[in-house]
Backbone as CSV, one residue per row, in Angstrom:
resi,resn,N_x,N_y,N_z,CA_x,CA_y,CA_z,C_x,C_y,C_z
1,UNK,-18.172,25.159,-23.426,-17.813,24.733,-22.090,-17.567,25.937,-21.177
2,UNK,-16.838,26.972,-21.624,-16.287,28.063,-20.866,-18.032,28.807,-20.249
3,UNK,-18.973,29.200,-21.573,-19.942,29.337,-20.956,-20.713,28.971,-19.863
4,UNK,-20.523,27.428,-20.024,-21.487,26.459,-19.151,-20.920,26.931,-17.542
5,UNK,-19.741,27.001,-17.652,-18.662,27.156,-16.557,-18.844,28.374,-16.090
6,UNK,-18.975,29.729,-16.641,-19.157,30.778,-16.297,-20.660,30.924,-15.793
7,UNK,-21.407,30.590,-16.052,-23.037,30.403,-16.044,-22.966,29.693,-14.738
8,UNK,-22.493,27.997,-14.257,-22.486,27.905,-13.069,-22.228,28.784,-11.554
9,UNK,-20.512,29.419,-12.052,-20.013,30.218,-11.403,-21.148,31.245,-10.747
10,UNK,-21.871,32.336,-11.466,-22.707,32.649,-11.445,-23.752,32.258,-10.959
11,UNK,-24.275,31.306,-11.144,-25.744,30.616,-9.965,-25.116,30.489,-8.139
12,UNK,-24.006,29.683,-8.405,-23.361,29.156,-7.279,-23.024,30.959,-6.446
13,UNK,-22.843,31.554,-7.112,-22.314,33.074,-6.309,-23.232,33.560,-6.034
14,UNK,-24.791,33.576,-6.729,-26.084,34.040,-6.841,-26.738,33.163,-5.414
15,UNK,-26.468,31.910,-5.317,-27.008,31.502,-4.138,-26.633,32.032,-2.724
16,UNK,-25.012,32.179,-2.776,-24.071,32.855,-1.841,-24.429,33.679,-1.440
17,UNK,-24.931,34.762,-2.277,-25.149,36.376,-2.029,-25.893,36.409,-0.802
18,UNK,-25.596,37.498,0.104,-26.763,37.894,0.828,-27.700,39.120,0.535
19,UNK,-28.574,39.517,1.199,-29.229,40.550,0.990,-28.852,41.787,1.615
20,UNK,-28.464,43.163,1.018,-27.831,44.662,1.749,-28.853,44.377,3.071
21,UNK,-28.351,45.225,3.980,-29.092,45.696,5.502,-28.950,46.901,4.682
22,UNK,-28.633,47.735,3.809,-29.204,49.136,3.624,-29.224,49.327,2.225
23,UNK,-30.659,50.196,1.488,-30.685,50.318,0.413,-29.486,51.018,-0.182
24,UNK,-29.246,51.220,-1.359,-28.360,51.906,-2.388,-28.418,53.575,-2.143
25,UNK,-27.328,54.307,-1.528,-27.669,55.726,-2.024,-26.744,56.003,-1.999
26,UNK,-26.210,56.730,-3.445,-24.874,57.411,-3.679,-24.529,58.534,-2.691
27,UNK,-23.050,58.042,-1.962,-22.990,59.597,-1.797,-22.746,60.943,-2.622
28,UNK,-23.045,61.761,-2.788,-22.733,62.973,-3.513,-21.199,63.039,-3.745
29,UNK,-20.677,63.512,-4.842,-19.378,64.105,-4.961,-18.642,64.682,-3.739
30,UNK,-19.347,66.413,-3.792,-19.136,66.647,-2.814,-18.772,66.401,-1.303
31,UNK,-19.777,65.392,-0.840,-19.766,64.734,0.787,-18.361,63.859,0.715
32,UNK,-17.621,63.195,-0.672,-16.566,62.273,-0.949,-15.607,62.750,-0.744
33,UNK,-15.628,64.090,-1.593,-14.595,65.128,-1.278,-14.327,65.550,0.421
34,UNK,-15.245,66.307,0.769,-15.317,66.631,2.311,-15.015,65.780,3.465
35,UNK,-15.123,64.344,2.920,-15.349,62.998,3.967,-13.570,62.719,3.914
36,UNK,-13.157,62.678,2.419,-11.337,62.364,2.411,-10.728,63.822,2.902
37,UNK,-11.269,64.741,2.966,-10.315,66.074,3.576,-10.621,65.869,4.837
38,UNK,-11.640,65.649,5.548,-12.173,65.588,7.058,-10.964,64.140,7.578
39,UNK,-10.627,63.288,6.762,-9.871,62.536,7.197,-8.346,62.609,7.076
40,UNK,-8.269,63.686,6.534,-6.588,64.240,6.039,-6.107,62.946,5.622
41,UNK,-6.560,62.446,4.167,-6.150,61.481,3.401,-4.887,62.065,2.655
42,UNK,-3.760,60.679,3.085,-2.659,61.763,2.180,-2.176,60.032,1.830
43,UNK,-1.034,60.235,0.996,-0.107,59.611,0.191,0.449,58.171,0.859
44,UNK,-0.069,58.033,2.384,0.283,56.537,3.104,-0.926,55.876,3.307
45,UNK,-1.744,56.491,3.021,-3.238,55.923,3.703,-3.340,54.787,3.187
46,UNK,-4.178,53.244,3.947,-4.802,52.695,2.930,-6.124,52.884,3.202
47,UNK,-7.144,52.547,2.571,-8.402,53.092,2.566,-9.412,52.018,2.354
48,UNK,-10.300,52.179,3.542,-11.464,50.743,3.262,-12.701,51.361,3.490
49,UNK,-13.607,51.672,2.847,-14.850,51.840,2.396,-15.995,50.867,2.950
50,UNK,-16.833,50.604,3.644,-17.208,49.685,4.403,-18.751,49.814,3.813
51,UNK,-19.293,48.892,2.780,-20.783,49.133,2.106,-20.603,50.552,0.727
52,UNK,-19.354,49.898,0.208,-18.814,50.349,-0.599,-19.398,51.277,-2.061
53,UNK,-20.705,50.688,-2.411,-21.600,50.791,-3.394,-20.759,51.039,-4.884
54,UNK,-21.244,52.136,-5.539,-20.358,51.839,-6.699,-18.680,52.183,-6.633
55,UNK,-18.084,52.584,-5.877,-17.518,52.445,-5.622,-16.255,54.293,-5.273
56,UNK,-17.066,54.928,-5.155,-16.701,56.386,-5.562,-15.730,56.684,-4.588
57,UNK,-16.108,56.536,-3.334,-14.921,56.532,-2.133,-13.283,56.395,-2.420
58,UNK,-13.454,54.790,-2.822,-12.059,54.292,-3.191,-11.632,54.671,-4.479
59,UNK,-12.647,55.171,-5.378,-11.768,55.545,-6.528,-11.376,57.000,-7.136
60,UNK,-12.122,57.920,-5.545,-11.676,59.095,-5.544,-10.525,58.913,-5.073
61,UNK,-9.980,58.423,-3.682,-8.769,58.683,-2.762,-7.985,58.141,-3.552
62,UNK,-8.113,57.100,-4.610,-6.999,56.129,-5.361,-6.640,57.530,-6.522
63,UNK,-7.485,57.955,-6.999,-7.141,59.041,-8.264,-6.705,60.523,-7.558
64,UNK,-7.166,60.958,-6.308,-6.323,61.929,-6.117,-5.379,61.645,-5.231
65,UNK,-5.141,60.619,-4.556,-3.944,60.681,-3.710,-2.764,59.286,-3.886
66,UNK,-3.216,58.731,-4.772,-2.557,57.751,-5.141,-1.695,56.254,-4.408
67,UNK,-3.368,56.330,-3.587,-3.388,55.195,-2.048,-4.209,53.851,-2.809
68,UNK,-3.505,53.334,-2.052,-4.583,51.924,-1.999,-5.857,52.059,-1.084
69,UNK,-6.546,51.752,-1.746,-8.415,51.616,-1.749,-9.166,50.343,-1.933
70,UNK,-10.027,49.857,-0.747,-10.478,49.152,-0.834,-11.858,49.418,-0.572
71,UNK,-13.201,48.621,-1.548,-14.330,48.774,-1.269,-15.059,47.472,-0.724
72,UNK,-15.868,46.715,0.143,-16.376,45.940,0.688,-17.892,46.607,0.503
73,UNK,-18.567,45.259,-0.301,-19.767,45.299,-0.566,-20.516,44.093,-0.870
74,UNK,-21.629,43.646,-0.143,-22.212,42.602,-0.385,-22.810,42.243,-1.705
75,UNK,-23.398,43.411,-2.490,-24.154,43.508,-3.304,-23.263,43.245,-4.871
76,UNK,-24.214,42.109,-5.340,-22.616,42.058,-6.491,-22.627,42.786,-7.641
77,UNK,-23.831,43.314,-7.683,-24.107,44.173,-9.212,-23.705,45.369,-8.300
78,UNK,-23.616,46.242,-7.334,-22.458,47.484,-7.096,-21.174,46.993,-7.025
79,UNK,-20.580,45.620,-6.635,-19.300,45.819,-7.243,-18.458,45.306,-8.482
80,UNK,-19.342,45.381,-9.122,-19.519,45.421,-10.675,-19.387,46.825,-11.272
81,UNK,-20.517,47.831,-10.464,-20.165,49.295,-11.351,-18.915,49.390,-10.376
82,UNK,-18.602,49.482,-8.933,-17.287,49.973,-8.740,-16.118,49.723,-9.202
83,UNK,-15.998,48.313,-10.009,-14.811,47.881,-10.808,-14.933,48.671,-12.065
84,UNK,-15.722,48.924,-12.776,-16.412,49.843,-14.189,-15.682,51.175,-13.280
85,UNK,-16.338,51.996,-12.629,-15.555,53.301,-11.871,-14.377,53.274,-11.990
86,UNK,-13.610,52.218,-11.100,-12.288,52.111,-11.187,-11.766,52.149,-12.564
87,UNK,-12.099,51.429,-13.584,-11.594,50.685,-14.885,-11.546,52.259,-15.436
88,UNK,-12.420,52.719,-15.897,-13.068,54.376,-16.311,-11.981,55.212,-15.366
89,UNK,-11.934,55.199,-14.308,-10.750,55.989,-13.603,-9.667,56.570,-13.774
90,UNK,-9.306,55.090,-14.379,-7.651,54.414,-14.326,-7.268,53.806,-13.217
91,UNK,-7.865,53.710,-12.327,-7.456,53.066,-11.043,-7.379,51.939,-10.639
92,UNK,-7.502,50.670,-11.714,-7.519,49.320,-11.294,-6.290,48.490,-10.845
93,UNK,-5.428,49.614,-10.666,-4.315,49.476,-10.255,-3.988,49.691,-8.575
94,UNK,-5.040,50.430,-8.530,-4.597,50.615,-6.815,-6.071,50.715,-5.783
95,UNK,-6.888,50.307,-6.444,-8.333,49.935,-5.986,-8.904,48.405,-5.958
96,UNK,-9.828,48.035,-5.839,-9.720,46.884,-4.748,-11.058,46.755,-4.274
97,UNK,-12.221,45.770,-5.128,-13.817,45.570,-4.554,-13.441,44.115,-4.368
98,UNK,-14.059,44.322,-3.021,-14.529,42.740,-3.191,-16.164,42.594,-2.408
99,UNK,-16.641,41.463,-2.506,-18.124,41.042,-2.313,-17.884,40.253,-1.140
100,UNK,-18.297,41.533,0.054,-18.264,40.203,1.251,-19.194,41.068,2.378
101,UNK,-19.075,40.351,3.497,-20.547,40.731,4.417,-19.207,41.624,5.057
102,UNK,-19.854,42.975,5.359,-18.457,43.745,6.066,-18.277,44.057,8.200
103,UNK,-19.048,42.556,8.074,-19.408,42.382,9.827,-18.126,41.300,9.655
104,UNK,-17.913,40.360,8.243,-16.972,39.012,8.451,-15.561,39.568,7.968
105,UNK,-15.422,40.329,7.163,-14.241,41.031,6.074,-13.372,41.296,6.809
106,UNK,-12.360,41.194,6.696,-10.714,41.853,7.246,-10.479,43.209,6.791
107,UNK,-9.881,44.482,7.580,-9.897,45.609,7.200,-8.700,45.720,8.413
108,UNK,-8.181,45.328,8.731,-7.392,45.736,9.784,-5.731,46.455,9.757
109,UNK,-5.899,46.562,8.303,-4.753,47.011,7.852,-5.233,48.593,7.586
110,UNK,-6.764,49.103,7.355,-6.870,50.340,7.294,-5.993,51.171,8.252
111,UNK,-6.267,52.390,7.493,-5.436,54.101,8.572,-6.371,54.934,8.254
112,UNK,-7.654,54.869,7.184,-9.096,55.415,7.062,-10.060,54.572,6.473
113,UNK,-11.068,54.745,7.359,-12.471,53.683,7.155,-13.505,55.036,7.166
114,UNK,-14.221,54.358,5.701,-15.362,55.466,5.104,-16.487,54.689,5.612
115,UNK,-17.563,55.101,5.717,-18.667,54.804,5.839,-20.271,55.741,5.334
116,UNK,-21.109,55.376,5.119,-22.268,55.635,4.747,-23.362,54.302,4.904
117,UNK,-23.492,53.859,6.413,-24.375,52.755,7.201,-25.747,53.984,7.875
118,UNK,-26.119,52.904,8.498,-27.308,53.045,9.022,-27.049,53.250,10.593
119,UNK,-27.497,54.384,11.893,-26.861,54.075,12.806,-26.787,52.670,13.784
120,UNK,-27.813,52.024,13.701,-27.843,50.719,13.989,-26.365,49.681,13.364
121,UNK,-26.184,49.715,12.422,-25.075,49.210,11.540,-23.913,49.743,12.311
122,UNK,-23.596,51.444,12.247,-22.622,52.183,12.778,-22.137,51.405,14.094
123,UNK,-22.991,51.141,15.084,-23.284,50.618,16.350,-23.012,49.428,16.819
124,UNK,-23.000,48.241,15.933,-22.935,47.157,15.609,-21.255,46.636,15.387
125,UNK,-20.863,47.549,14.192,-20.079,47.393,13.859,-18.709,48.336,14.372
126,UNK,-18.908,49.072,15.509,-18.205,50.052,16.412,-17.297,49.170,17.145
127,UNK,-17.676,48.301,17.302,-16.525,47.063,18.563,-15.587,46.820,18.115
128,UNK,-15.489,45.913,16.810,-14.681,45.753,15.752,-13.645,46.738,15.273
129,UNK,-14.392,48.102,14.895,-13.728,49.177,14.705,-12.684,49.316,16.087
130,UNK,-13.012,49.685,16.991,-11.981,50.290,18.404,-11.062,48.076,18.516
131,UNK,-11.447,47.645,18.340,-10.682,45.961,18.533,-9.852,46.172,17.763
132,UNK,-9.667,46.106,16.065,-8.711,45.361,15.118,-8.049,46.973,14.491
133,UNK,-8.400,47.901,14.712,-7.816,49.049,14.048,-6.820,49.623,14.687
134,UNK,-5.656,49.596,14.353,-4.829,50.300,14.794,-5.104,51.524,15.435
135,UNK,-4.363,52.146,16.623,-4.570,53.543,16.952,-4.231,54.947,16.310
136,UNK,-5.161,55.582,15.796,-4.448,56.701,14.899,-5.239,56.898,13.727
137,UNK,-6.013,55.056,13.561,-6.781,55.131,12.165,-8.041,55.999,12.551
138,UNK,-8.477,56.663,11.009,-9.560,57.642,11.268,-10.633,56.882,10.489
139,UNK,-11.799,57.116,11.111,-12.962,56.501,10.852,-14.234,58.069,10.110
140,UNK,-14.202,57.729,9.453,-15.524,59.277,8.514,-16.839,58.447,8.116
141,UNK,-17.861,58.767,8.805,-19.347,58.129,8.567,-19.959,59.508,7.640
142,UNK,-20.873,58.774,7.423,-21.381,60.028,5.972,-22.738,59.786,6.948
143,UNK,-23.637,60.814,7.252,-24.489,61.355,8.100,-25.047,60.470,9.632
144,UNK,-24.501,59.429,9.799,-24.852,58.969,10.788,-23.452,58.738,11.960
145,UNK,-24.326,58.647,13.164,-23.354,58.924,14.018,-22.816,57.020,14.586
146,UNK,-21.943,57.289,15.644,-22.067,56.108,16.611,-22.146,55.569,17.877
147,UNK,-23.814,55.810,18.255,-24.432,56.264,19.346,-23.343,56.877,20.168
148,UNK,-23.195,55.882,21.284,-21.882,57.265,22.276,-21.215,57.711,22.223
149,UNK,-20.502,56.899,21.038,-18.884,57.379,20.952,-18.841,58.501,20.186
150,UNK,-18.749,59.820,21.093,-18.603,60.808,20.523,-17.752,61.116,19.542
151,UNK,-17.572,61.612,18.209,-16.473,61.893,17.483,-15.986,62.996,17.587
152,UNK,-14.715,63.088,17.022,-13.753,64.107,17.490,-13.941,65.527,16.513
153,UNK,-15.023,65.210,15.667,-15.495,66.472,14.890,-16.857,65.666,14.188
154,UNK,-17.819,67.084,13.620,-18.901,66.830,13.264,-18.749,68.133,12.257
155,UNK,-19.010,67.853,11.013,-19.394,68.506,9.592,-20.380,68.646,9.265
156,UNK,-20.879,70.082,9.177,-22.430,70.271,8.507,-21.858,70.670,6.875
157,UNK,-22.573,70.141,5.793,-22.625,70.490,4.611,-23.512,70.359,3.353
158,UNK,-24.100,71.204,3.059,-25.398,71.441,2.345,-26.753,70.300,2.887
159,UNK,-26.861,70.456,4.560,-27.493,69.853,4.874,-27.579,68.120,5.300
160,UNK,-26.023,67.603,4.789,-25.692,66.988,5.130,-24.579,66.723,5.893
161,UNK,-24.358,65.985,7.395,-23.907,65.346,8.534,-22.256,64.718,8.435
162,UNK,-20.989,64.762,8.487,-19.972,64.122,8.255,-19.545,63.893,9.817
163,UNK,-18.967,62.979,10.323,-18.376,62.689,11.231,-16.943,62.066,11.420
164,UNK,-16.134,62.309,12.617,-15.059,61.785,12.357,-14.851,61.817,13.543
165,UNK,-14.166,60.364,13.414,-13.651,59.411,15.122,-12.291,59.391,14.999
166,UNK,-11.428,59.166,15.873,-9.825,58.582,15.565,-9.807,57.393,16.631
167,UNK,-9.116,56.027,16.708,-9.430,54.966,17.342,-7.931,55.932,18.207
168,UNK,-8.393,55.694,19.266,-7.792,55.923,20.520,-6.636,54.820,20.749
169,UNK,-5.875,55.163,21.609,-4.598,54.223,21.483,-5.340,53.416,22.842
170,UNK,-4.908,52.302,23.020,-5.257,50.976,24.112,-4.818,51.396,25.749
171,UNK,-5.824,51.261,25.960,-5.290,51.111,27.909,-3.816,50.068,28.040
172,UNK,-2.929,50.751,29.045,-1.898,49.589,29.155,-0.877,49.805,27.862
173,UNK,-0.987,50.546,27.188,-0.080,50.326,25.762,0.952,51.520,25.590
């Protein structure tokens, strides 16, 4: 029975799924490293990863700084290895995948949002960012920008692009 049950579960989530808007590409170690120092990740942060993949983002900042990490990913076989990452870590304690479209997902509790999108995506999903994020939270895209909104620094490193925004505090506030 438990099978039959698990096997449904599975079709029914399999129908659910949607399809990525961007293929799979790890970011490098390195760029993970550079992307949480470019964001001066420290010991209050919480951390949301936005197209999360296996999950390296959140289970770096969770193992060296000992924050809560969250990864958002549509794709359910990457958040499958990012729970495996985490598990392998030690971090299933303060990390955090879940499988959802990250245009519908709640993140509004972030103070750093990672990224590695597409600039179209970046662009898209920029409104949202300056709407529900507190002022102060830092935003780090891994080589793409967000068209106008200039960021408040730009990282060259071994040929690859880091960026970093801070959401501005509100007119009137």
């Amino acid at each position: 029975m438990r099978l039959l049950l698990a096997f449904a579960l599975l079709v029914v989530g399999t129908a659910q799924s949607q399809t990525p808007d961007v293929i799979y590409v790890p970011t490098p170690q390195e760029v993970v490293d550079e992307m949480l120092k470019l964001a001066r990740v420290g010991k209050t942060d919480v951390l949301y990863d936005l197209g999360s993949g296996d999950g390296r983002i959140p289970v770096t900042a969770a193992r060296r700084f000992g924050i809560r990490a969250y990864g958002i990913d549509i794709d359910p076989q990457r958040i499958q290895e990012a729970n495996e990452n985490a598990r392998k870590n030690g971090v299933t304690n303060l990390v955090q995948f879940r499988q959802e479209d990250l245009f519908k997902a709640k993140f509004s509790d972030a103070t750093v949002v990672t990224l590695y999108l597409l600039p179209d995506l970046n662009v898209k999903l920029r409104p949202r960012l300056l709407a529900e994020l507190k002022p102060g939270t830092r935003i780090v895209s891994h080589q793409f920008d967000m068209g106008t909104w200039k960021p408040d620094r730009k990282v060259e490193l071994n040929g690859r692009t880091i960026y970093l925004w801070t959401i501005p505090e509100r007119k009137g506030q």
